[in-house]
C-alpha positions as CSV (number, residue, x, y, z in Angstrom):
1,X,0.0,0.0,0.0
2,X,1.4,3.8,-1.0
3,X,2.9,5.1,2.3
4,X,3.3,2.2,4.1
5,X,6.8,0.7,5.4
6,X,7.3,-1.6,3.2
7,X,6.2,0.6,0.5
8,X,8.6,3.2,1.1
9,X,11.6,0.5,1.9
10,X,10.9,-0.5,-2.0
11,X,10.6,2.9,-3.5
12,X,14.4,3.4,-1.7
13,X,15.6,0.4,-3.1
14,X,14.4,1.5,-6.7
15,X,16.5,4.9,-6.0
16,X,19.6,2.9,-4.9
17,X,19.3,0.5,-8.5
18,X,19.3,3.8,-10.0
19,X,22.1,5.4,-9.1
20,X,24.2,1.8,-9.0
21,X,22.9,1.4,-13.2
22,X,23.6,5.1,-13.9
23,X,27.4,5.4,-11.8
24,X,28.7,1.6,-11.4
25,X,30.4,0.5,-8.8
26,X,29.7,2.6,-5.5
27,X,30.4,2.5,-1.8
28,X,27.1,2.4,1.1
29,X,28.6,6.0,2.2
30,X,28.7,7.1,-2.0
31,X,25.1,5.6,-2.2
32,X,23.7,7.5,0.8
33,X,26.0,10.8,-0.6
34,X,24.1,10.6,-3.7
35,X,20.6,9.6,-3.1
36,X,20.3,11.6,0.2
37,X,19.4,8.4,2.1
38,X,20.5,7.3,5.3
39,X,23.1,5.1,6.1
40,X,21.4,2.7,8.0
41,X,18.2,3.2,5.3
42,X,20.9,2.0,2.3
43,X,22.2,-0.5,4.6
44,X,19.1,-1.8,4.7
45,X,17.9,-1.9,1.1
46,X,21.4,-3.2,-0.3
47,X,20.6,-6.5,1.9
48,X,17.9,-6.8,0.4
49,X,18.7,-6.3,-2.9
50,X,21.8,-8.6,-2.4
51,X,18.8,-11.0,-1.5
52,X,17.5,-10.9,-4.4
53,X,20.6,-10.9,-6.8
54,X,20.3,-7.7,-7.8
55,X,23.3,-6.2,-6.5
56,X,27.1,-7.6,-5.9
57,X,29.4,-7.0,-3.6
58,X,32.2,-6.5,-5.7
59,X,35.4,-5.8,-2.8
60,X,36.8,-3.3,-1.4
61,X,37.2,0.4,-2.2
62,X,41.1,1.8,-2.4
63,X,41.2,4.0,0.8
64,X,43.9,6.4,1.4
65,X,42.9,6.3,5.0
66,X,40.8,3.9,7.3
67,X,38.9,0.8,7.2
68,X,38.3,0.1,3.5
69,X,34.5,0.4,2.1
70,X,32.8,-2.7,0.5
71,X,32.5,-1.6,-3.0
72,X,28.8,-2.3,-4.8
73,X,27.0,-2.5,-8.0
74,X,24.0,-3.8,-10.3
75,X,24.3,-6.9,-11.3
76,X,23.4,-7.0,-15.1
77,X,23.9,-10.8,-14.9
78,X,20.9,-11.4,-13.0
79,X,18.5,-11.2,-16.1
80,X,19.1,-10.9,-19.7
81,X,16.8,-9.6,-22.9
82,X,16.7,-10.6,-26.4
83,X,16.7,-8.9,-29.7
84,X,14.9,-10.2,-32.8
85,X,14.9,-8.5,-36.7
86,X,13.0,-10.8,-38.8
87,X,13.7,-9.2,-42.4
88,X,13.2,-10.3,-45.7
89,X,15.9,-12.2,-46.6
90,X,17.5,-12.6,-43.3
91,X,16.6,-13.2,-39.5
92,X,19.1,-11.5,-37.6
93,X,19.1,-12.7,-33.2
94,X,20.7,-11.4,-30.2
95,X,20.8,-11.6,-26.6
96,X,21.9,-8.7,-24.0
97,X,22.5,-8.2,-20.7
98,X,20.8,-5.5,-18.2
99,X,23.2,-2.9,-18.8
100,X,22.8,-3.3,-22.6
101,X,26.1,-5.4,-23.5
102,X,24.9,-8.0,-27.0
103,X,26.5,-10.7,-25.5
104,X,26.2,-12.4,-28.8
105,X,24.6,-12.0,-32.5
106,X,24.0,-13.8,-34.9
107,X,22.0,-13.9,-38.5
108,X,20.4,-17.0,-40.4
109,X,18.5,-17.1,-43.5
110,X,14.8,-16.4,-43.8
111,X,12.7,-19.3,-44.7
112,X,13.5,-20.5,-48.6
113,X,9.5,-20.2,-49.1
114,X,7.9,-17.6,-46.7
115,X,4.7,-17.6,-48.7
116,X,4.3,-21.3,-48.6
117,X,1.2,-23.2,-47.6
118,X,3.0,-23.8,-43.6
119,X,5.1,-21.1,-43.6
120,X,2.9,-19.3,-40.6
121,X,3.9,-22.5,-38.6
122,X,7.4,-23.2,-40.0
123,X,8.6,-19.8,-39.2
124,X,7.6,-19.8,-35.6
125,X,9.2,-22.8,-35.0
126,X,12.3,-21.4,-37.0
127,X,12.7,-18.3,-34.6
128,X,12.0,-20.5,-31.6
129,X,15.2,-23.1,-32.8
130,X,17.3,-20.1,-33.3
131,X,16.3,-18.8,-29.7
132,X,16.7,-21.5,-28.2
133,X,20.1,-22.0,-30.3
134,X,21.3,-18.8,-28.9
135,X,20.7,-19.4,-25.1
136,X,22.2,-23.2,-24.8
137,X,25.5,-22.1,-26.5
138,X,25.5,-19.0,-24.2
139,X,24.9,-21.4,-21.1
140,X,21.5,-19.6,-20.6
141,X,17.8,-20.8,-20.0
142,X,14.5,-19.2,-20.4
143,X,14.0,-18.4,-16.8
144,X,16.9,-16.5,-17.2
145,X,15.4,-14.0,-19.7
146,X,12.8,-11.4,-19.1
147,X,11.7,-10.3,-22.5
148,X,12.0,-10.5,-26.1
149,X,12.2,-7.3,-28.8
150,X,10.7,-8.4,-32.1
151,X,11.0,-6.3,-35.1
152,X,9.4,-6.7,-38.1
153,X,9.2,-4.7,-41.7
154,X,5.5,-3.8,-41.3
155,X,3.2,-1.4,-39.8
156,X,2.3,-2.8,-35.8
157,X,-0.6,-1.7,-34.7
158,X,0.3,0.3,-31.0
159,X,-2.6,-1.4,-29.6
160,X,-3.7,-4.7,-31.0
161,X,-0.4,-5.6,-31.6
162,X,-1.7,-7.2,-35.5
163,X,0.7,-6.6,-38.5
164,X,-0.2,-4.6,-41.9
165,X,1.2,-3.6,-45.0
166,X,4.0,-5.8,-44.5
167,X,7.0,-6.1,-47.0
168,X,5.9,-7.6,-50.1
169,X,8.1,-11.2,-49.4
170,X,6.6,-11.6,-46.0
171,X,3.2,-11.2,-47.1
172,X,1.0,-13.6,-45.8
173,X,2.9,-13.6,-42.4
174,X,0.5,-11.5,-40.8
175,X,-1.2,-13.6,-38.4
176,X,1.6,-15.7,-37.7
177,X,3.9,-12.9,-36.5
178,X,1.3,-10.9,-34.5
179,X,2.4,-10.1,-31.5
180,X,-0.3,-13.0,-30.1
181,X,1.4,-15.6,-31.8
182,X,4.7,-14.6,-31.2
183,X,3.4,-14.5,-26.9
184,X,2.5,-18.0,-27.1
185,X,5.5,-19.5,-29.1
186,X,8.5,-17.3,-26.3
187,X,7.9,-18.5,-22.9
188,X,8.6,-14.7,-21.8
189,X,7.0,-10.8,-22.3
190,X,7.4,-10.1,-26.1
191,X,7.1,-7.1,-27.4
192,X,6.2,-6.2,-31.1
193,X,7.4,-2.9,-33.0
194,X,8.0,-2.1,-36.4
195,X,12.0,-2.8,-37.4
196,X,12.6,1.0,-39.0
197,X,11.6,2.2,-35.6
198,X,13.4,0.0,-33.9
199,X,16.5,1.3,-36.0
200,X,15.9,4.8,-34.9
201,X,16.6,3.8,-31.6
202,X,19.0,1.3,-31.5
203,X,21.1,4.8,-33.5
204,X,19.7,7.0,-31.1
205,X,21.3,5.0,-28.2
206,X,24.4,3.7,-29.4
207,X,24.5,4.5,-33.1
208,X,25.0,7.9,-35.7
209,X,22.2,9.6,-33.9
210,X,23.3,9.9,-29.8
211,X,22.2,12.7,-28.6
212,X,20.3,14.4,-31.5
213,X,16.6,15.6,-30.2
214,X,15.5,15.6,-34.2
215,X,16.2,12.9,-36.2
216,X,15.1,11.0,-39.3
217,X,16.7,7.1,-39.7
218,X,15.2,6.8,-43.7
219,X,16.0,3.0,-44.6
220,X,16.0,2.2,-48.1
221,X,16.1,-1.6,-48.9
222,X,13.9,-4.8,-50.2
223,X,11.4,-1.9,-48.5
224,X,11.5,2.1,-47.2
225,X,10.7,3.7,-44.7
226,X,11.6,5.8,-41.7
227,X,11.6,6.1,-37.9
228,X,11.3,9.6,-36.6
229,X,12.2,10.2,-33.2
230,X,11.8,13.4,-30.7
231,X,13.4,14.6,-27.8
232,X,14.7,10.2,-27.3
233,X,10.3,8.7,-28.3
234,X,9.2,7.9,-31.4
235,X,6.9,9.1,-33.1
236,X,3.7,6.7,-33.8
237,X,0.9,8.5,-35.3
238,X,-2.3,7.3,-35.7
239,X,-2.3,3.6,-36.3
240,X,1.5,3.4,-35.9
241,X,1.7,5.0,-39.7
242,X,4.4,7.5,-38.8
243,X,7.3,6.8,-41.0
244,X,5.4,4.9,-43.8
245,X,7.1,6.7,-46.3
246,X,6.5,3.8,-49.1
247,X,3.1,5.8,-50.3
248,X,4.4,9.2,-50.5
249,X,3.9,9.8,-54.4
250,X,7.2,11.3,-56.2
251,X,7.4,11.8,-59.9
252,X,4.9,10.5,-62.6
253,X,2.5,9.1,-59.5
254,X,5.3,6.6,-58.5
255,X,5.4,5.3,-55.2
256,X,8.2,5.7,-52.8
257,X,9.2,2.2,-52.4
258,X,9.0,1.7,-56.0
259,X,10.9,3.7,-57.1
260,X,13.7,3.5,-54.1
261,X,13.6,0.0,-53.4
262,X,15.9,-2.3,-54.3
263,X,13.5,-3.6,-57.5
264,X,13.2,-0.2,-58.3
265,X,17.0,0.5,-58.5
266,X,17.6,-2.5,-60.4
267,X,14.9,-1.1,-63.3
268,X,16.6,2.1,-62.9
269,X,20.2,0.7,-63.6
270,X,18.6,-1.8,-66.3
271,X,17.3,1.2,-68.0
272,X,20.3,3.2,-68.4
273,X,22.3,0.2,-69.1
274,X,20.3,-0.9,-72.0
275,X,20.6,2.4,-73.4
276,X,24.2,2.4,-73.1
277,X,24.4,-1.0,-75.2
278,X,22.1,0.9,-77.7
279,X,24.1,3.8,-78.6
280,X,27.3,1.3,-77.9
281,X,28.3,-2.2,-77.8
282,X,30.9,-1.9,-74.5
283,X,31.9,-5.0,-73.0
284,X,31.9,-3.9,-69.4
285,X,28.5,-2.3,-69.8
286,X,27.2,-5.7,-71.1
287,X,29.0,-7.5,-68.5
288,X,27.4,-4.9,-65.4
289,X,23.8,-5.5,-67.0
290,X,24.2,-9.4,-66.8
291,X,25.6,-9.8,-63.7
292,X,23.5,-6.8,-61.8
293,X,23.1,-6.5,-58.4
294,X,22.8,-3.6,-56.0
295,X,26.3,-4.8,-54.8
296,X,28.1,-5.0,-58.1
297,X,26.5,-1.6,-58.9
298,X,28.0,0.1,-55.7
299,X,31.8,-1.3,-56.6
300,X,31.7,-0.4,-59.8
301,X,30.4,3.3,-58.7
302,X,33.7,3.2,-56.2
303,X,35.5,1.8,-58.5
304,X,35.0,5.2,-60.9
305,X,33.0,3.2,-63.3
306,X,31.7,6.1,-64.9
307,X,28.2,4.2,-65.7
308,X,27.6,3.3,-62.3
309,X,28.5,6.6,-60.9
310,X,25.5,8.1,-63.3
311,X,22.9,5.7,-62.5
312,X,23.5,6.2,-58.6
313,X,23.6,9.8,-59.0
314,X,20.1,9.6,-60.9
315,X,19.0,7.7,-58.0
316,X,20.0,10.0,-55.2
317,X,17.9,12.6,-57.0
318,X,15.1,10.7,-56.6
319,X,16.0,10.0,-52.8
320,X,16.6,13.7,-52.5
321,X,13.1,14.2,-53.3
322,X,12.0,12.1,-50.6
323,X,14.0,13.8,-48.3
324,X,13.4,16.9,-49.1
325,X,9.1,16.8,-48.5
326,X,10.4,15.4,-45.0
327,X,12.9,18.1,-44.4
328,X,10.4,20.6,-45.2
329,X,8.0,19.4,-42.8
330,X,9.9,18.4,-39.6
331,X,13.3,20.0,-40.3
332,X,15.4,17.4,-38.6
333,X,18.8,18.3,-37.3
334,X,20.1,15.0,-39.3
335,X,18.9,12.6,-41.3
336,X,21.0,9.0,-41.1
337,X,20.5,6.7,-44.1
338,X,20.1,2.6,-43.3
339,X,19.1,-0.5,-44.6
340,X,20.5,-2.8,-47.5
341,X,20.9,0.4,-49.9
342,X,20.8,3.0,-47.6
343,X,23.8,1.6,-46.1
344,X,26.2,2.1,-48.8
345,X,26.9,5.9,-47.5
346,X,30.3,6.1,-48.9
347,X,28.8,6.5,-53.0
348,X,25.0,8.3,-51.6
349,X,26.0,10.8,-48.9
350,X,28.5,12.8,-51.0
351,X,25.8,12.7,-54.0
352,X,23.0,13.7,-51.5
353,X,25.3,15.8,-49.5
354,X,25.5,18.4,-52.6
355,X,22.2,18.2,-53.7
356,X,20.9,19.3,-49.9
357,X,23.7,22.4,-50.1
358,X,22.4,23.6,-53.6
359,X,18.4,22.8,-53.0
360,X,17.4,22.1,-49.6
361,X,15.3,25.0,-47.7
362,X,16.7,23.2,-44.1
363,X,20.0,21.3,-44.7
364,X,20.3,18.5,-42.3
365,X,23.3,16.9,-41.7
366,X,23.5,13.7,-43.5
367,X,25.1,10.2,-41.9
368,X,25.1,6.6,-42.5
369,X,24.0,4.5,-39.9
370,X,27.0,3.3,-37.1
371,X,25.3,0.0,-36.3
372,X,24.5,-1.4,-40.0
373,X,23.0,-4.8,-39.8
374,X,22.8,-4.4,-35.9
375,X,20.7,-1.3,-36.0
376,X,17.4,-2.9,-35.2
377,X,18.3,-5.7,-33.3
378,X,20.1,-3.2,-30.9
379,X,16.8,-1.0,-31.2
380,X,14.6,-4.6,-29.9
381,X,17.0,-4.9,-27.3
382,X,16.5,-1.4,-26.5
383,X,12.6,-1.9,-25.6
384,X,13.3,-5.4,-24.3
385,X,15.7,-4.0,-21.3
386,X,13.4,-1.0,-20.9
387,X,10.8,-3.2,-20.3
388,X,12.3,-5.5,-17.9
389,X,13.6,-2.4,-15.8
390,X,10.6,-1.2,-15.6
391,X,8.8,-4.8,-14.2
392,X,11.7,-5.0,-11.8
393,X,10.9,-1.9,-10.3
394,X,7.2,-2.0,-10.3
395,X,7.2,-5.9,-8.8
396,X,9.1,-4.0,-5.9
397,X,6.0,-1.7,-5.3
398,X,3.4,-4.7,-5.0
């Protein structure tokens, strides 16, 4: 009950977990020093919470004079979370633990037929293998972890938890990733959020994007899209649409994702190339357009290949477009470029850096994403720990 003994004893403990999580490892007399409890008040609480394997005990503190003090701090060993990016090509896994370390990653292929007649049921029991894959050779259990951050490349709703307009490969997927299924496959909380979100804040916390209070993370891959977040939250909107940049109309009607994706760069590049073969017959032109992929296209461009280097410039016009209807609208402070594509911010950013100088109304600094493949997995692990942190101090209250 608020106000009672026992409910004040647990609201102390809560402040000493803090201050342990936010300054390490700290002395009873640094603890009291810094909280503004007493000393026989933190005494208290750190039994307790050495009781429940929450803090350690960690030695003693070097002294110049006196007896030396025992030393404490939060165990971050006591739980752990994991992290989950189920893309379109790729499922990508990881496990953290409550101070945010990825204790270990790793990334397996999505299912050879995600549209197939089981494939609701095969790739639930693919992400559970891989989970449970993770923990044994990590000496873990399932009572060990606390929650799971799932992202996935479609819009979540905030309060149903059901998935829509998912990435065209995944489609289909739907029920079987909702956040109900995915709570009665995980023997643990799961939560479900959208993976360009996620990226946002996995680069917010640890990536290109610490510390900004504006910021766009614009991924362009097998899909597009963006995660806008404010002053360290994301923005939603109504449905969770925020960031579904796929339907914003550019030239000729096109859509977005289109025209951005990775199917659209391909028709882009096939397009010039072909041209080029018209006006020429150039063996390396005809070799480029047999062999082409987005990745052969990119090290040709920094190889100085001076076909390559047009196409990509023709496509960071159209990206510059995109960027531009945002930049008008929210004026971000920065604007950091992920995903498959997006990634490749060696050959874009210096083409999109000038067009933003000579165009732009606001001019946004531009970066590529620090985390790369990581980005949304460190995002899922993100809401998994803030989760759990939050449980941990509200089972205290009760």
């Amino acid at each position: 009950m608020a106000g009672s003994p026992q409910y004040i004893r647990n609201l102390n403990e809560n402040l000493i977990m803090d201050a342990l999580i936010a300054s390490g490892t700290m002395s009873r007399a640094d603890i009291s020093r810094q909280t503004g409890l007493s000393k026989p008040t933190v005494s208290s609480a750190i039994e307790h919470l050495i009781e429940r394997n929450l803090v350690l005990e960690t030695g003693r503190a070097d002294n110049a004079q006196g007896r030396k003090a025992t030393l404490i701090r939060f165990n971050e060993k006591v739980y752990y979370v994991c992290g989950v990016d189920i893309g379109a090509t790729k499922i990508r896994v990881a496990i953290s633990d409550l101070n945010g370390e990825m204790l270990d990653f790793r990334t397996y292929p999505m299912l050879a037929d995600p549209r197939g007649d089981r494939a609701g049921m095969e790739i639930l029991d693919t992400l559970r293998s891989h989970m449970d894959e993770l923990l044994t050779e990590n000496q873990l259990n399932w009572e060990q972890v606390q929650c799971i951050g799932f992202g996935i490349p479609g819009v979540v709703s905030p309060d149903s938890g059901n998935i829509n307009r998912i990435v065209a490969p995944l489609e289909g997927l739907e029920e079987a990733l909702s956040l109900e299924s995915l709570s009665g496959v995980f023997p643990c909380e799961v939560i479900l959020e959208n993976d360009v979100n996620l990226a946002a804040l996995g680069e917010y916390r640890k990536g290109a994007a610490v510390e900004s209070n504006l910021f766009v993370f614009f991924s362009i891959g097998t899909g597009t899209g963006a995660g806008i977040m404010v002053n360290g939250q994301l923005l939603r909107g109504m449905g969770g649409l925020t960031g579904e940049l796929a339907e914003m109309l550019l030239e000729e009607d096109r859509r977005l994702e289109d025209v951005l994706s990775v199917e659209g760069l391909m028709e882009l590049a096939k397009r010039h190339l072909d041209a080029n073969l018209l006006e020429e017959q150039d063996s390396g032109t005809e070799y480029l357009r047999k062999h082409l992929t987005p990745e052969r296209l990119f090290e040709a461009a920094r190889s100085g290949e001076a076909r390559a280097v047009r196409i990509l410039k023709q496509y960071c016009q159209m990206i510059a477009s995109a960027l531009r209807h945002i930049c008008v609208v929210l004026a971000p402070h920065l604007v950091v470029l992920g995903g498959g594509i997006g990634g490749n911010g060696d050959v874009l950013l210096p083409f999109l850096g000038q067009i933003v100088s000579d165009q732009f109304p606001t001019k946004p600094e531009l970066a590529c994403s620090e985390l790369g493949e990581r980005a949304v997995v460190t995002g899922a692990v993100q809401v998994a720990l803030q989760q759990t942190m939050l449980n941990l101090q509200q089972k205290a209250l009760e």
